[in-house]
C-alpha positions in Angstrom: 0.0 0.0 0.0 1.4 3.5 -1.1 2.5 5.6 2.1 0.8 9.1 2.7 4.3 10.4 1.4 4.5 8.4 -1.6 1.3 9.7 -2.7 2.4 13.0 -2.0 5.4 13.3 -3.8 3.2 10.9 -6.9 1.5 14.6 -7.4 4.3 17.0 -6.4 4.8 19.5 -9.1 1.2 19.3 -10.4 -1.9 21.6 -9.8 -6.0 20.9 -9.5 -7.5 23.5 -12.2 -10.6 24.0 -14.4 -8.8 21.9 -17.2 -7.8 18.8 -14.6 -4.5 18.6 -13.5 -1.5 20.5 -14.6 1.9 21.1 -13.9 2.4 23.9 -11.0 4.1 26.0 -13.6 1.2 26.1 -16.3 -0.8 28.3 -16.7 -5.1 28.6 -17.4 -6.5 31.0 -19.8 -9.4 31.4 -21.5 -9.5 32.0 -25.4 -10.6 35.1 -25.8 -7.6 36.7 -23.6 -5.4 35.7 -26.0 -6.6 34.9 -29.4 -9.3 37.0 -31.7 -12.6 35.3 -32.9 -14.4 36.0 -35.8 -16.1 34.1 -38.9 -15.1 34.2 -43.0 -17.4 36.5 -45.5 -17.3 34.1 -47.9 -20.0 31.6 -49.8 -19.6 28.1 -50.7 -20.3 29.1 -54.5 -17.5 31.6 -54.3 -14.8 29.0 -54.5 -12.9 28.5 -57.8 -11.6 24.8 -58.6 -7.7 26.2 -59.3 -8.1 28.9 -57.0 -4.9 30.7 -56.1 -5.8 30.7 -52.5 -6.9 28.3 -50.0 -10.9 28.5 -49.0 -11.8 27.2 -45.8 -15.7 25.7 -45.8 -17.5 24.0 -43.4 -15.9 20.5 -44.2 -11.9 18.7 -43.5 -12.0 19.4 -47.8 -10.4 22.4 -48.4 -11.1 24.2 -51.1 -9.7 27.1 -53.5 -10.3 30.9 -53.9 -8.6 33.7 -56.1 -9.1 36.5 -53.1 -8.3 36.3 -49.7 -9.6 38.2 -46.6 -6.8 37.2 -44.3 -3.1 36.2 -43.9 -1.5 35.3 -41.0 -1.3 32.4 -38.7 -5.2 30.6 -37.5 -7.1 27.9 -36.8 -10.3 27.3 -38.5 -13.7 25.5 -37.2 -16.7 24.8 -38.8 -19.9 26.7 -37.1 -22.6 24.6 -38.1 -23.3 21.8 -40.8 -22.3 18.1 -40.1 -18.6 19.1 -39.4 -19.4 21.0 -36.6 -17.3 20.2 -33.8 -14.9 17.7 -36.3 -13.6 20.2 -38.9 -10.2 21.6 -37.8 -7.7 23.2 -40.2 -4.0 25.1 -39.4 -3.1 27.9 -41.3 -0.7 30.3 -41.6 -0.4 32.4 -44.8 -3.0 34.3 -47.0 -6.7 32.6 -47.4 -10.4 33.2 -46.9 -13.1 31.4 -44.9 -17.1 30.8 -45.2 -19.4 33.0 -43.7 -20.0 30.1 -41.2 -16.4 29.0 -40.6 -14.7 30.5 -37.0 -11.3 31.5 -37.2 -9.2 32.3 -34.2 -6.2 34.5 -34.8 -3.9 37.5 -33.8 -2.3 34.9 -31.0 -0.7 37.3 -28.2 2.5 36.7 -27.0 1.8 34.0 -24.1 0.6 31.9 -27.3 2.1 29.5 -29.8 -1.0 29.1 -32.9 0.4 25.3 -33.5 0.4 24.3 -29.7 -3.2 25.8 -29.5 -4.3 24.1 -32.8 -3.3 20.5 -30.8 -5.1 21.5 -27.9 -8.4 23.2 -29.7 -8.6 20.5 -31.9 -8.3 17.4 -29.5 -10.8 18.6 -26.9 -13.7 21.2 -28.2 -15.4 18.9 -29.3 -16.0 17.5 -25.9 -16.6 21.1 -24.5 -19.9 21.3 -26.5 -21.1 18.1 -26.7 -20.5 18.8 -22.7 -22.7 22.1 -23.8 -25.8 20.8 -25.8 -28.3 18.3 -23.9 -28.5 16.7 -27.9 -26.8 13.9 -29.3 -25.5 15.6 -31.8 -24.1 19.5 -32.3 -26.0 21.7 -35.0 -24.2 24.9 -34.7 -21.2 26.5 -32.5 -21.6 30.0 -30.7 -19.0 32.3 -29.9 -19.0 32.1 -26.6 -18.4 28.0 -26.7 -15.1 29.1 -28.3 -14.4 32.4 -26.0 -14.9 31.1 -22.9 -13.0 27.9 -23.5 -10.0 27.6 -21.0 -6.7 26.1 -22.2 -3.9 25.4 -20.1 -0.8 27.1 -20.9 2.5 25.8 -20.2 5.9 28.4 -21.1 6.2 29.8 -24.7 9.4 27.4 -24.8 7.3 24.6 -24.0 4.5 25.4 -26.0 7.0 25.7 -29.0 8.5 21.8 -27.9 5.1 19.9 -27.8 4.1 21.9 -31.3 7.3 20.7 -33.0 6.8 17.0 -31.8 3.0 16.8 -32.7 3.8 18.6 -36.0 6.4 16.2 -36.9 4.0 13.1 -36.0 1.3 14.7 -38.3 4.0 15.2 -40.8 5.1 11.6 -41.4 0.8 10.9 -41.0 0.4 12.7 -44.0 3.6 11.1 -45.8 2.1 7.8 -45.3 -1.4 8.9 -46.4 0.3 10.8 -49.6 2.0 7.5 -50.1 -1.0 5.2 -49.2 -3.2 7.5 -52.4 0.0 7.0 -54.4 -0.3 3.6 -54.2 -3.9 3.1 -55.0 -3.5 5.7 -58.0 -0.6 2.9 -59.3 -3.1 0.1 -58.9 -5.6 1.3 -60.5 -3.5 2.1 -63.7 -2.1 -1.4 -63.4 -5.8 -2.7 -63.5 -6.7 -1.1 -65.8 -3.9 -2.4 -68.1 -3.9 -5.7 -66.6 -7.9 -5.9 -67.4 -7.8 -4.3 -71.0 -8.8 -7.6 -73.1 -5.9 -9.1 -75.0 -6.5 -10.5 -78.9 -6.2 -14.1 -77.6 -8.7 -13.4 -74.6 -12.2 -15.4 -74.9 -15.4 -14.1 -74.8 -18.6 -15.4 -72.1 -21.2 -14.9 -69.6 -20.7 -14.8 -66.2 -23.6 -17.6 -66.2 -20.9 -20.2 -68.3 -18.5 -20.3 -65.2 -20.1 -22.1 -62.8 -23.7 -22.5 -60.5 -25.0 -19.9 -58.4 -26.0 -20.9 -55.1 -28.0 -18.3 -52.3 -27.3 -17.3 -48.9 -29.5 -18.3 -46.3 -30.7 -17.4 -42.7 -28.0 -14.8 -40.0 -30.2 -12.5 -38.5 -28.4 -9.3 -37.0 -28.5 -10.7 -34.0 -27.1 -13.8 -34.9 -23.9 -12.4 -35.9 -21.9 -12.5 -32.8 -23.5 -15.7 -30.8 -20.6 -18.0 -31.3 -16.8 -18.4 -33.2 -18.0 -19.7 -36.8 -17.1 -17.2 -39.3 -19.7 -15.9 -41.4 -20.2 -12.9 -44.3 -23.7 -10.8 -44.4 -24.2 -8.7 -47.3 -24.2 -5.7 -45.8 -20.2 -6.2 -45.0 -19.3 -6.8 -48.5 -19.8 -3.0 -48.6 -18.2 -2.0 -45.7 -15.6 -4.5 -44.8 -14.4 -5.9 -47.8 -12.6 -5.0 -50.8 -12.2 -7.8 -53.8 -11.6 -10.9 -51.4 -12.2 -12.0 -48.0 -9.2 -11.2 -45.8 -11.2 -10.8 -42.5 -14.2 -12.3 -41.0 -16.7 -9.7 -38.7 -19.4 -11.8 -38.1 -18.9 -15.0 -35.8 -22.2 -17.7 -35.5 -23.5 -20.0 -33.1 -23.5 -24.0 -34.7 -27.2 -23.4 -34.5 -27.5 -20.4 -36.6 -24.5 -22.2 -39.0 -27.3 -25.2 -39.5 -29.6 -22.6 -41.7 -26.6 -20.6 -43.2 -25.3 -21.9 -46.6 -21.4 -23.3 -46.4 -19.4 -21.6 -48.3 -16.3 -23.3 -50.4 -13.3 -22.2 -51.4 -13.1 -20.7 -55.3 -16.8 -19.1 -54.3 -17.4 -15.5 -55.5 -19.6 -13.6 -53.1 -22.2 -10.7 -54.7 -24.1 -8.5 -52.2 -28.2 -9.1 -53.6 -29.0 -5.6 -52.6 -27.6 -2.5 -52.2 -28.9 1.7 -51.6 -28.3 2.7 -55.4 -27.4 0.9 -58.5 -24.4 1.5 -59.1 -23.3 0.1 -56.1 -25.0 -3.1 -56.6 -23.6 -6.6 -57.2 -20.2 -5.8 -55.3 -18.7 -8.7 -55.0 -16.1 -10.7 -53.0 -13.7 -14.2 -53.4 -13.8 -17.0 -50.5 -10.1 -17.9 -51.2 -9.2 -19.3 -47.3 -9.3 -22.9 -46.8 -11.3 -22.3 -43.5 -15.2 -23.3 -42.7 -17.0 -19.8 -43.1 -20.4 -19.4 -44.1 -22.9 -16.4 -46.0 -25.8 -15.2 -44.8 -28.6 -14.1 -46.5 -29.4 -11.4 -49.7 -25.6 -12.9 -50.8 -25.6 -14.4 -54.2 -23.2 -16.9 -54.9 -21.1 -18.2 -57.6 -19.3 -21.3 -57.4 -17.4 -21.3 -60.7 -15.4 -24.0 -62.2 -11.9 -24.0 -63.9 -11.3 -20.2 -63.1 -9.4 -18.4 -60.9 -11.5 -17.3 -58.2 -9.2 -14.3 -57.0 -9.0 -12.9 -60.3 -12.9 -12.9 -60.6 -12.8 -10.7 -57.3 -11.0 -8.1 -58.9 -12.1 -8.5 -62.5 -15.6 -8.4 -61.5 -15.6 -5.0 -59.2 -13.4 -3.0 -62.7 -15.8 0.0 -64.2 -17.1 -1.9 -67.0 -18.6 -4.4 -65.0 -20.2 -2.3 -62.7 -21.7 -0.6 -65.3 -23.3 -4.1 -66.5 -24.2 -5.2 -63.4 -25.7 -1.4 -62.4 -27.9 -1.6 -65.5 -29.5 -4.8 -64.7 -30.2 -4.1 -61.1 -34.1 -3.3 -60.0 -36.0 -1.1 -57.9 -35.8 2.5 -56.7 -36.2 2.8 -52.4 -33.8 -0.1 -52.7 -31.6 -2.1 -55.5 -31.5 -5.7 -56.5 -29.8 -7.9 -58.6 -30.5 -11.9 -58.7 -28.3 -14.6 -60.0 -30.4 -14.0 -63.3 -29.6 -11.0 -64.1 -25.4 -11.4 -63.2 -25.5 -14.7 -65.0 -26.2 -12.5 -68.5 -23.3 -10.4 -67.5 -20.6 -10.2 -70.8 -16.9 -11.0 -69.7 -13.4 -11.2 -72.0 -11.2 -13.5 -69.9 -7.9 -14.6 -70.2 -7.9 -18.1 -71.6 -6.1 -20.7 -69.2 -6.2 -20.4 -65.1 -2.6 -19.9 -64.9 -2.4 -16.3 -66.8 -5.8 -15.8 -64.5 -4.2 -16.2 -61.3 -1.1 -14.6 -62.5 -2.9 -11.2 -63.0 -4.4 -11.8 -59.6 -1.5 -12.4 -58.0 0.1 -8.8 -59.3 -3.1 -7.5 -57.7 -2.6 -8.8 -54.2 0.9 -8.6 -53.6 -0.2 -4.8 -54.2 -2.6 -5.0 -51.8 -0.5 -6.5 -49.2 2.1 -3.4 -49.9 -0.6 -1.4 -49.3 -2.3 -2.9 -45.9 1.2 -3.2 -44.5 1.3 0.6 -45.5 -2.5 1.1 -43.8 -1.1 -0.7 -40.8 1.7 2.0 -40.1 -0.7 4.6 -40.7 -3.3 3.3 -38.2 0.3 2.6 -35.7 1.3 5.9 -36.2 -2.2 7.7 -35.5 -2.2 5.8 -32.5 1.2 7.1 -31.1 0.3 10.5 -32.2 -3.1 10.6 -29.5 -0.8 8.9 -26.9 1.6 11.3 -27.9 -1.1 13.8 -27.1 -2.5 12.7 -24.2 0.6 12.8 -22.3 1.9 16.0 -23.4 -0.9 18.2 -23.4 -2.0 17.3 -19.6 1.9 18.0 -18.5 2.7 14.4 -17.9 5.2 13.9 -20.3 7.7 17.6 -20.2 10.0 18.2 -23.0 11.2 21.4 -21.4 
């Protein structure tokens, strides 16, 4: 058990204040002692695609101007619309804002703009959900922003946690600029790899193999036991050409009215919001017992390489097919029908099949490895946060 004077010298150095605990030395202010607050002038129709200028607008897209209203160093914060309260943006340099867009400026002194952009952006959002007796925020008033206090350690120190967090958001973006790069080089590989060859063969989608349907998995089925199972709804939101991750786990019960899936099975989602979403499809390429639950149609094709289906099948000229044979309005629908009529070029033996496929996927291993750092790196940066911004971690 820790003594009385363990415990005291565990706080020593550190303060109670309106913000939680901070070092003795740091300082509490509210932002509109140090900082001016005022809105852009500006319309969303008055931006200009190669604007000269950055426009900020009430979303993390920023967009382009040919005049500016201000230039200097500020932060920027959406006032209403669904970014409100999740919109942040750093700038320092000649731009304009929307009418509805905050912007806090003319930093005294006492203030470094980056440290403050770490700390605004990290925690008012808290402050008026803490504010509004609603789920959700509709609009930000002045005084949510003015009367925000912000602890404030020494100019030096302020400058120190700024030049860590700016480096961490530096190599964030690197790896997203690199992560788009990627993707761009992909898709021009696809679309080369794709473009039908003289000796490719001509077919329906219908000629490959038998389609098979879904069955049973209710919502709440999904996590009642450790059997892996796909729902339809997750080949929109989870999945991206083939199955490298289950999300749904079934009871042996709920398995007995769910259809088996086999390995070499292409997965299409039945239904969809629009169109031109529907029929996305999926490969089952894992040698593991996984099954599909319901509104999933499935092909089981023969003598073709199911991995190469999964990517081939999801290119623009298929989902243009498979979009203009889909029914109904409040919601799509496609059936095994309507994709078995679907026209395809293929390559004519497995092996050039799966060769294409496997150009495909090593990419899209570089690129999860890639995804993996980024979602690492994101995680160090709020840690990084966390400890510096409360005073636990001092770099001066």
């Amino acid at each position: 058990m820790q003594s009385n004077n363990q415990a005291n010298q565990s706080v020593s150095g550190y303060k109670h204040s309106e913000v939680g605990i901070i070092p003795v030395d740091w300082e509490v202010e509210y932002i509109e002692n140090f900082a001016h607050i005022t809105t852009g002038g500006k319309n969303t129709q008055d931006r200009v695609d190669d604007g000269q200028y950055p426009f900020f607008v009430r979303s993390q897209t920023v967009e382009h101007i040919n005049s500016y209203s201000f230039d200097g160093e500020a932060i920027l914060t959406a006032g209403d619309g669904v970014g409100t309260g999740k919109v942040y943006h750093y700038i320092n340099g000649k731009f304009d804002a929307h009418q509805r867009v905050y912007r806090i400026s003319d930093f005294n002194g006492r203030v470094n703009g980056y440290f403050f952009y770490f700390y605004f952006s990290s925690h008012f959002y808290n402050r008026i959900m803490q504010m509004t007796a609603k789920s959700s925020v509709d609009s930000v008033r002045r005084e949510m922003i003015a009367k925000m206090p912000i602890p404030l350690p020494t100019l030096a120190e302020q400058h120190a946690i700024a030049e860590v967090l700016g480096d961490a958001d530096a190599l964030i973006e690197s790896l997203e600029q690199l992560i788009a790069k990627k993707r761009a080089v992909k898709q021009g590989v696809m679309q080369e790899l794709f473009h039908p060859k003289v000796e490719w063969v001509a077919t329906k989608l219908g000629s490959l193999g038998v389609f098979l349907k879904g069955s049973g998995v209710r919502k709440d089925d999904t996590q009642s036991g450790d059997i892996p199972c796909i729902r339809y709804g997750e080949i929109y939101t989870k999945h991206s050409d083939y199955i490298k991750a289950f999300y749904s786990w079934i009871s042996p019960a709920v398995a007995s009215t769910a259809r088996r899936l086999k390995v070499g099975d292409v997965l299409f989602a039945g239904s969809g919001e629009t169109k031109e979403e529907i029929g996305k499809c999926v490969a089952f390429v894992d040698d593991v017992v996984a099954y599909a639950g319901g509104d999933i149609v499935i092909l089981r094709p023969e003598k073709v390489c199911a991995l190469f289906l999964g990517y081939y099948l999801n290119t623009a000229p298929i989902n243009r097919q498979k979009a203009s044979r889909g029914q109904g309005d409040a919601v799509a629908h496609i059936g095994s029908t309507a994709l078995a009529d679907i026209d395809l070029t293929l390559p004519p033996t497995i092996a050039e099949q799966t060769a294409i496929a496997a150009i495909l996927s090593d990419m899209d291993e570089e690129i999860a490895v890639l995804e993996a750092k980024l979602t690492k790196t994101r995680q160090v940066k709020q840690g990084m946060m966390h400890e510096l911004l409360t005073g636990r971690i001092r770099l001066v």
